[in-house]
C-alpha positions in Angstrom: 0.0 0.0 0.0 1.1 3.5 -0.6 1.3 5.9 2.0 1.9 9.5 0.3 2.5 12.5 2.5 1.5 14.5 -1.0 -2.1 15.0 -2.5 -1.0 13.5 -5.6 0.9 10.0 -6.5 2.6 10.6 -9.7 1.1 8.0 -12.5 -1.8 7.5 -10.8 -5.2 8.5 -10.3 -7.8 8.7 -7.3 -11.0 6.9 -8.1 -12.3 7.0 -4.6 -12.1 8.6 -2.0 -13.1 6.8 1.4 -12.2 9.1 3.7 -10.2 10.0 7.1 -8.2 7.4 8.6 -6.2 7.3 11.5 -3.7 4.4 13.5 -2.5 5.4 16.9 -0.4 3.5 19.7 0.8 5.2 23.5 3.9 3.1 24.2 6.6 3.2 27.1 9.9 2.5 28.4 10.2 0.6 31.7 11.0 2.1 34.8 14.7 1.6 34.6 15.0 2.7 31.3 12.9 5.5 31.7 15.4 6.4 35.0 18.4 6.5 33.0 17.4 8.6 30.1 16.2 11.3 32.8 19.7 10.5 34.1 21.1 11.3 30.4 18.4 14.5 30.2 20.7 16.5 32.8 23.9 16.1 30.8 23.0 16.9 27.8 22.7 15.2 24.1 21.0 12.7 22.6 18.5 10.5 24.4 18.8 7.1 22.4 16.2 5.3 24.1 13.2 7.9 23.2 14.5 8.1 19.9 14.0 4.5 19.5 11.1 4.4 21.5 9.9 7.3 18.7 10.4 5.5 16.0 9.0 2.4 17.0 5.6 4.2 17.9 5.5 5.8 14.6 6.1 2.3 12.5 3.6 1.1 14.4 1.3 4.0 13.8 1.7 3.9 10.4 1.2 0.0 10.4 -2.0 1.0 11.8 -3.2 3.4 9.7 -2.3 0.9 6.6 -4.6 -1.7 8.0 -7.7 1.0 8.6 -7.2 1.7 5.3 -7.3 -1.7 4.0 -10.1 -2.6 6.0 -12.4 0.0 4.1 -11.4 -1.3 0.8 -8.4 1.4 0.1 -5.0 0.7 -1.7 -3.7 3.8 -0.5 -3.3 7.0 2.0 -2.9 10.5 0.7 -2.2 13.8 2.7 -0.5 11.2 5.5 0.9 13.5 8.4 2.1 12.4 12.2 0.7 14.2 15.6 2.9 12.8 18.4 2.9 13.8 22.2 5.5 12.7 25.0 4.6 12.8 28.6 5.1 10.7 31.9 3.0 8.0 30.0 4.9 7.3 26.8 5.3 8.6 23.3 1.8 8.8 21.7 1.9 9.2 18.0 -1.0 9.6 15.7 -0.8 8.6 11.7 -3.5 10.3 9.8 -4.5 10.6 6.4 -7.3 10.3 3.8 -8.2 6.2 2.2 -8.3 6.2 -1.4 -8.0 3.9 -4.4 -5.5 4.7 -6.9 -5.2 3.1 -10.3 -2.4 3.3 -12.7 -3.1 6.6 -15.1 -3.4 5.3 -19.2 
C-alpha cells in the first residue's frame, strides 16, 4: 500500500475517496530505562532510548493506519501527516490521512 505525505501519486489517479483514517499506539519504556534517560536529560545530548522508542511508535502508527485503510477497501493514504505527544506516560503518536484507491493513469 502507498502511503503519500502529498495529495497527488505521480502516475496514478484517485477513483475513490473513502475518507479520514487514523492508527495510533501510546507506548513506554520501563521504569529503569525510563530512570536512566532522565539520568542522560541532565547532561545533555541525545537520548537514544526515546529516539527509539519514537520511532518504534511511529512504525507502528503507520502500520495501523495501513490496515484502517485496508479494512475499508483502500489501496492507498494520501495527505498522510504524524501528531505525536511525550509525557510521563509514553510517546503517543497519531498517523492520519485520507483512504483512497488509486489506479495506474493510461
Amino acid at each position: 500500500m502507498i502511503v503519500a505525505t502529498a495529495e497527488t501519486i505521480a502516475n496514478y489517479q484517485v477513483t475513490e475517496t473513502f475518507g479520514e483514517v487514523f492508527g495510533q499506539t501510546t507506548r513506554s519504556r520501563n521504569i529503569i530505562s525510563s530512570f536512566g534517560q532522565n539520568l542522560k536529560s541532565v547532561v545533555g545530548g541525545e537520548i537514544k532510548g526515546y529516539t527509539q522508542l519514537q520511532e518504534e511508535s511511529r512504525q507502528e502508527a503507520l502500520d495501523r493506519l495501513r490496515e484502517a485503510a485496508e479494512k475499508i477497501g483502500a489501496n492507498a493514504v494520501i495527505c498522510c501527516r504524524f501528531d505525536s505527544n511525550s509525557n510521563t506516560i509514553g510517546d503517543s503518536v497519531t498517523a492520519y490521512g485520507t483512504a483512497v484507491t488509486i489506479e495506474p493513469r493510461n
